[in-house]
C-alpha positions in Angstrom: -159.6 46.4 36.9 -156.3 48.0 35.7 -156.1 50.6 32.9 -159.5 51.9 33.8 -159.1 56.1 34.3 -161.4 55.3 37.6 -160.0 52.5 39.3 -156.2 52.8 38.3 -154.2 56.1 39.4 -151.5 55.6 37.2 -154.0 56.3 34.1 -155.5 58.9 35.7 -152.1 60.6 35.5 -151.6 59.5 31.9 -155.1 61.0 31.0 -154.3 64.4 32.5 -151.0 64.6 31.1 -152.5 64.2 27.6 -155.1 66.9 28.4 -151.8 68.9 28.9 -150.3 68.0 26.5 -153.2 68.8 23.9 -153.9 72.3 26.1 -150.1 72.9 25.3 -150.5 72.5 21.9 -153.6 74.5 21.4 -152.4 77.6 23.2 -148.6 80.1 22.6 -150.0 81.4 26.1 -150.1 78.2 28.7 -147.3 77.0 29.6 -147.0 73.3 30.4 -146.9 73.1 34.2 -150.5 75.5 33.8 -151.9 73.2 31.3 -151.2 70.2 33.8 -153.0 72.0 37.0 -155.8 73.1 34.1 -156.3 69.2 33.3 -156.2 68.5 36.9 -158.6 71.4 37.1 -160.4 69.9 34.4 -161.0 66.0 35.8 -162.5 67.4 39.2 -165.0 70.2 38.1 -163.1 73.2 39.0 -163.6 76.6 37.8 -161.4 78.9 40.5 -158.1 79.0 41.3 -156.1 81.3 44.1 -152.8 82.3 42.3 -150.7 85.4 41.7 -149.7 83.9 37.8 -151.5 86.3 36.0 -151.0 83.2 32.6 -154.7 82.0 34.3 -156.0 85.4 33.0 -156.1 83.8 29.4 -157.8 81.2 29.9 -161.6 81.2 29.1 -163.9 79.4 31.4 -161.0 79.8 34.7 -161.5 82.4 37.5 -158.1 83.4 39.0 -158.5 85.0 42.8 -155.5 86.5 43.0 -156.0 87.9 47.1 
């Protein structure tokens, strides 16, 4: 089946896009390549990231381990 979010990549990548997109739109403090890895993020279930961009700070729900 084509076009289906689970079987298709491609629409996997338009759905997290759009999540950026919208997380973009609701927020002045993420920026779009953060909104995309948030979406990513988002799809799979997790809550952590390892990063030095301090922009993850803002963002309720997200633990940044910055060490």
């Amino acid at each position: 089946m084509r076009g289906v979010a689970g079987d298709d990549p491609g629409a996997r990548v338009s759905e997290d896009a759009l999540r950026a997109r919208d997380l973009v739109a609701s927020s002045e403090r993420v920026s779009a390549r953060d909104a995309l890895h948030l979406a990513v993020m988002a799809r799979y279930g997790v809550r952590r990231i390892l990063t030095f961009d301090a922009g993850f700070d803002a963002v309720a729900g997200i633990e940044r381990i910055a060490e």
